[in-house]
N, C-alpha and C positions, 0 to 999 in steps of 0.2 A: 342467490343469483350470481354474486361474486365467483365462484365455484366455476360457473361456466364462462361469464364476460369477459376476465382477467385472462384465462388460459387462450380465450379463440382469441384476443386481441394479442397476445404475447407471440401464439402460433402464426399470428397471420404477419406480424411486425418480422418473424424469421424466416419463415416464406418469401415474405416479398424481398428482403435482401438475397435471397438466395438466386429469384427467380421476375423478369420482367414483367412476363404475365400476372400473379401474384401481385405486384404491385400496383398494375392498374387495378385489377378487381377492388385491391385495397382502396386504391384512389375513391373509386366510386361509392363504395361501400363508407368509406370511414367515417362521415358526419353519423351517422344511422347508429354505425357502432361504436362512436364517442358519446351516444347517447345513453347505450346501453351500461357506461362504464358511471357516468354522473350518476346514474337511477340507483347504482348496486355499490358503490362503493365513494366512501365519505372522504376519500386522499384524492380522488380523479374534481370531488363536486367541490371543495376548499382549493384546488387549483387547477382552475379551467383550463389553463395554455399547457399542461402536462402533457396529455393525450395528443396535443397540438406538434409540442416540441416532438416529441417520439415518432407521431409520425412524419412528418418533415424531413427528421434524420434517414429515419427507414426507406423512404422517398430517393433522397438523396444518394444513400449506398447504392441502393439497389439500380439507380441511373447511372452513374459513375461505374460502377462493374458493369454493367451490360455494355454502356460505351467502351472499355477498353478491351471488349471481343471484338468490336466491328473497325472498320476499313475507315481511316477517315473521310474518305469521301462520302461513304454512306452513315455520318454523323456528323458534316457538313447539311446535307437536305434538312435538316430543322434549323436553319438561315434560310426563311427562305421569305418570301413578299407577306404570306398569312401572317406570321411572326411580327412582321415590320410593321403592317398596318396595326396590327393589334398593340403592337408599344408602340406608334406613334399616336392613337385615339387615346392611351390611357397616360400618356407622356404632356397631350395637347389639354387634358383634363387637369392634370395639376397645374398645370401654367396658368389658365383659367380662373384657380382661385387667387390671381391676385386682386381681380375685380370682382367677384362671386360674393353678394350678400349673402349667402349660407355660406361662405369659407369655413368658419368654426368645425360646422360638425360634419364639413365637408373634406378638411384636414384629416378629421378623425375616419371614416368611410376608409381613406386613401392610407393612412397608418397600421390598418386593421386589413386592408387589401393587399398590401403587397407582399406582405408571407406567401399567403395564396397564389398572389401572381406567379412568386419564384418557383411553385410548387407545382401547379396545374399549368404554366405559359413554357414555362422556361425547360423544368426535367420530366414530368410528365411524359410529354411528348416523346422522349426518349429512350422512353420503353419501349414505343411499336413502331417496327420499322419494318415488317411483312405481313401480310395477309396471315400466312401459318401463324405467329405469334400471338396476332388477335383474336384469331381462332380460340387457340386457346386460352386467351385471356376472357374472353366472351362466357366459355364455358368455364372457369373458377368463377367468372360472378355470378354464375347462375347458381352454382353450388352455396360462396360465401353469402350471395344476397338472399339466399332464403333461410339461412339460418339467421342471420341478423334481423330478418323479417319474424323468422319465428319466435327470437328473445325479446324482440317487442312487444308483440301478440300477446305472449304468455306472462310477460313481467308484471309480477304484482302492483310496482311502482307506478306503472303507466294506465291510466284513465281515459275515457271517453268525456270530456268536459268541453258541453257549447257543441258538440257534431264533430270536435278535434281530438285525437289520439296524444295526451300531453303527460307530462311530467312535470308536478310541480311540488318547490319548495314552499309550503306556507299558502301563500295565495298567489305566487307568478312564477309562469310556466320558464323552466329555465331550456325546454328544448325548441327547434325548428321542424314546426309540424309540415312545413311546405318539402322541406330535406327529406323529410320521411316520404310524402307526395312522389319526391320526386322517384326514390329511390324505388318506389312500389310500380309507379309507371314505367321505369325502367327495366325490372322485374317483366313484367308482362308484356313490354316491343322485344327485349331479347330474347324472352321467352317462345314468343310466336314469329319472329323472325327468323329467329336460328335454327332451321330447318333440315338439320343435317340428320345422316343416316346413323339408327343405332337406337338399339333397345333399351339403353339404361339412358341413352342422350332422352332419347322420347320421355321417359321415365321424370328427369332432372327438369326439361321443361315445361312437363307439365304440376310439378310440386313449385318450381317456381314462378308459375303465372297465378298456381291458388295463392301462394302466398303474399305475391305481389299485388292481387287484383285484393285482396282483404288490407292491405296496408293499406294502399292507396285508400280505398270508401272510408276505414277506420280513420284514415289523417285529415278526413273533412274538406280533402285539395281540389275541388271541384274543376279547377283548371289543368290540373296534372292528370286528372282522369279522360276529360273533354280531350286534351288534346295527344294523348296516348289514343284515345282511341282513331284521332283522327288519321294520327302517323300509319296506324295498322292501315286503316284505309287505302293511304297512299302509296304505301310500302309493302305492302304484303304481297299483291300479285307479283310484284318485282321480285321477292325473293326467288322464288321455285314456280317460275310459271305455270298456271293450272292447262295441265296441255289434254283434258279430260273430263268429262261430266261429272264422274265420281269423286275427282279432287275438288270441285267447286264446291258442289254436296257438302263434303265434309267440313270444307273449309265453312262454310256457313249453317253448318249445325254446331261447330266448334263457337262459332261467334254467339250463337243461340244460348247456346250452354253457361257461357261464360255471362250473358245477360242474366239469364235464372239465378244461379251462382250468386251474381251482387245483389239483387232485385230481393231475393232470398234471406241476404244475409242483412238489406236495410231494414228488413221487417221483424227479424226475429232477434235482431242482436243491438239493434238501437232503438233508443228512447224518440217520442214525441218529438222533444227539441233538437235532438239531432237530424231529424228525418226534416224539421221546417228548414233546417239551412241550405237544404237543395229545394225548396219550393221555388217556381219561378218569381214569384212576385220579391222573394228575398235576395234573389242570386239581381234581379232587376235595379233593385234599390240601391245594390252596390255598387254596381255596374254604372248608375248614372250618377252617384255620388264621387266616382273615379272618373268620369265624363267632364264633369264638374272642376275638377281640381286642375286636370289637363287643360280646360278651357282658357280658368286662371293664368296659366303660364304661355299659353298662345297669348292671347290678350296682352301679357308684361311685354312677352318677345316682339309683336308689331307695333307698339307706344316707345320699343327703343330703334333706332335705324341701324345701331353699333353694333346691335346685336345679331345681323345677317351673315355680319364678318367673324364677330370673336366671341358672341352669343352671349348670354345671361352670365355664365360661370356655371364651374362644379355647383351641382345640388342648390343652385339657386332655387328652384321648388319649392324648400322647406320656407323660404326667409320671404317670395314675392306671392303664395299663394296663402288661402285661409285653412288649407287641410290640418286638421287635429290631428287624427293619428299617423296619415303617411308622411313618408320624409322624402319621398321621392313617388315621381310618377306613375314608375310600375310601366313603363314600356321605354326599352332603349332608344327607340327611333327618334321621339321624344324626343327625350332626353337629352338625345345628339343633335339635333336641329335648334332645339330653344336655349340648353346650358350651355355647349360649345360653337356650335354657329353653321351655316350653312358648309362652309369647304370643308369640316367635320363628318359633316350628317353623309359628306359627298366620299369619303374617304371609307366610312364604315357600309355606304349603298357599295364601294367597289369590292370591299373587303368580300361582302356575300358574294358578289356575281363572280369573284376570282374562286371562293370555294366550290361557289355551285357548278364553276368550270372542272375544277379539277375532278370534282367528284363524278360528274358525268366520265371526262377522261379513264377517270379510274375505272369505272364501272364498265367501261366501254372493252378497257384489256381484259377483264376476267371475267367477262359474261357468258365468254364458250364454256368456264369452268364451272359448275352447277356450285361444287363447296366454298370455293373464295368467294363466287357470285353471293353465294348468302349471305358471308361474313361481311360483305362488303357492304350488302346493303343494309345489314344491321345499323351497321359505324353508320351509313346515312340515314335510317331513322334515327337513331339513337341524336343526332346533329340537328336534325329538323325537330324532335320534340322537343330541343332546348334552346332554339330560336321560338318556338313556338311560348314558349314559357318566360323567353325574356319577352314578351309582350301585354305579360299580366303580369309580371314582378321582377323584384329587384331592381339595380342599377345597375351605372356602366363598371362600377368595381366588384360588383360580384357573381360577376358571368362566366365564370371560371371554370365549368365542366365544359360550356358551350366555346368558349376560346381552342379548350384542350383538346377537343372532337374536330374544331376545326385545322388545329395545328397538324392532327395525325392524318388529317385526308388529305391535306395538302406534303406533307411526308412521304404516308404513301404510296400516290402518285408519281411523287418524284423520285421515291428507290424503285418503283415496280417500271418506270421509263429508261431506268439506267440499267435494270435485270434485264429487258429487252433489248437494249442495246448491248448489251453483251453478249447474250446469247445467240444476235445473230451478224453474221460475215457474208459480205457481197463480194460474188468473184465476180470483175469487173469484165475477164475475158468471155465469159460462158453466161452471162447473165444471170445467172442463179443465185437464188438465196440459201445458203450454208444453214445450216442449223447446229450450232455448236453449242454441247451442253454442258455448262462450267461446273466445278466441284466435283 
């Protein structure tokens, strides 16, 4: 397998410095395909941060060259309010552990997070700075993410063990089966979002919705699947409005199909105990066992009154409640209200309602245009399935694709309001609007 993982990761690390697009696809892509490099090759699994460091660098070039083609004012717009709230909540969070009973391994979260931050908050973002660019950064991952899906798939190393698609040394699984989740739901909103015209585009997403809709069920992420579907729900008539009975039609035989498809493959390609882990009664159990642990941490947060103001602390979770195996609550909101405190919790409610703004804004300039209109509403599904996801996992340090989704809508916004104002000149005597076309 080395044969293949080593060459598309080497390809894809020289690509992306060459090219912005490229580099997000990579962005997305890379846990997925740092997995594929652990399974195949014993120099990536004897030194985890390898694959880390390279890409980071690769990250880094590839932002630094794209910024020094553009204008500084339009590489100014990533300073901008989304940015600030976003390092002032994870700024308020270290401060936090000076009172925080979990500080320890609250320390450690915050150690292990900020590579990431610098990576997905900071340069990230600074890849896409037009609607065109996303475009086509959309369509590379649809291409990269279904081969990384297929080296999954197909990898000897990786196993269906407990209903989860894993890789393991000896007896523990050294990879992120939720990463894989995501990456497969991700797969399948860009897949059936990006709706743009063209026979081999047609072609590309529908190999990458098979392959993303079989990762996802194979990664056992019952949340990533749940709420991928739900994003299509909400987002699909937005992309390409069904202005037609036969587009309804299809659109919901397509949905049909794609039911078959899974329904299909739970039955013929999984085991007994894989198929119990979607039983309701099991998916129940968890659900009020995590009901449970959240309760714990209400309960700590109203027996303190200090804690309204400056809250429990980082990952105080681990240290005031009885959960065995979580270490955090698995919902931001959470999270922000009980560990940092209520002017916290009030900071990250505005953080949304400033994206949810711009994004409508956004969506509002290029709705006349049928292609940006889609790509645009991709980046807002793609934004909504990952708020959707911080409410079944993770913490506040590792929300890092869903920061980077928000940093780009709020960007933008903000260069597509300044390409409109450009583009147009009021003559004060005649009253008319100029329409003057730059470049």
């Amino acid at each position: 397998m080395f044969l293949v993982t080593l060459p598309t990761f080497v390809f894809t690390c020289l690509l992306s410095i060459r090219s912005a697009s490229w580099a997000y696809a990579f962005v997305l892509t890379f846990y997925c395909m740092e997995m594929t490099l652990l399974a195949s090759m014993n120099v990536f699994l004897a030194n985890p941060a390898l694959a880390n460091y390279l890409f980071a660098t690769t990250i880094a070039l590839s932002a630094f060259g794209h910024v020094l083609q553009l204008s500084p004012a339009v590489t100014l717009t990533h300073c901008n309010r989304v940015v600030a709230m976003i390092t002032a909540l994870l700024g308020w969070s270290i401060l936090t552990l000076v009172w925080s009973p979990g500080a320890e391994r609250g320390r450690e979260f915050v150690v292990e997070g900020i590579p990431y931050m610098v990576v997905f908050v900071v340069l990230a973002p600074l890849l896409i700075d037009s609607v065109e660019g996303l475009r086509r950064a959309m369509i590379i991952f649809l291409g990269l993410g279904s081969l990384v899906s297929f080296l999954l798939l197909i990898s000897p190393e990786f196993r269906i063990r407990g209903g989860r698609l894993s890789f393991a040394v000896g007896t523990t699984d050294v990879v992120s089966v939720l990463s894989i989740g995501r990456l497969g739901g991700s797969l399948v909103i860009v897949s059936a979002l990006l709706r743009l015209e063209g026979t081999w585009l047609l072609v590309l997403r529908v190999v990458a919705f098979s392959f993303g809709g079989l990762l996802a069920i194979y990664s056992g992420s019952r949340g990533q699947i749940l709420f991928a579907g739900v994003t299509l729900l909400i987002f699909f008539p937005l992309a390409r409005p069904l202005r037609n009975v036969r587009g309804f039609f299809v659109a919901a035989l397509g949905l049909m199909f794609a039911y078959l498809v899974a329904s299909t493959v739970l039955d013929v390609f999984t085991q007994q105990a894989d198929i119990d882990r979607w039983d309701p009664r099991y998916v129940l159990g968890a659900l009020n066992a995590r009901l449970a642990n959240i309760s714990e941490l209400l309960q700590e947060f109203y027996t303190r009154p200090q804690a309204l103001a400056v809250g429990l602390g980082y990952n105080a979770f681990s240290a005031v409640t009885s959960a065995a195996e979580d270490a955090y609550s698995h919902n931001i909101f959470i999270d922000a209200i009980c560990e940092l405190g209520v002017p916290a919790f009030l900071v990250l409610c505005f953080l949304l309602f400033t994206v949810a703004r711009q994004a409508r804004e956004l969506f509002y300039h290029v709705s006349q245009h049928l292609d940006e209109r889609v790509v645009v509403i991709t980046l807002l599904g793609l934004s909504g399935f990952d708020l959707l996801i911080a409410q079944k996992e993770g913490q506040l340090w590792n929300h890092f694709v869903m920061y980077m989704h928000f940093c780009i809508i709020a960007r933008l916004r903000l260069t597509r309001t300044a390409d409109l104002a450009a583009s147009e000149t009021y003559d004060a005597e005649s009253g008319d609007t100029l329409i003057v076309k730059s470049g």
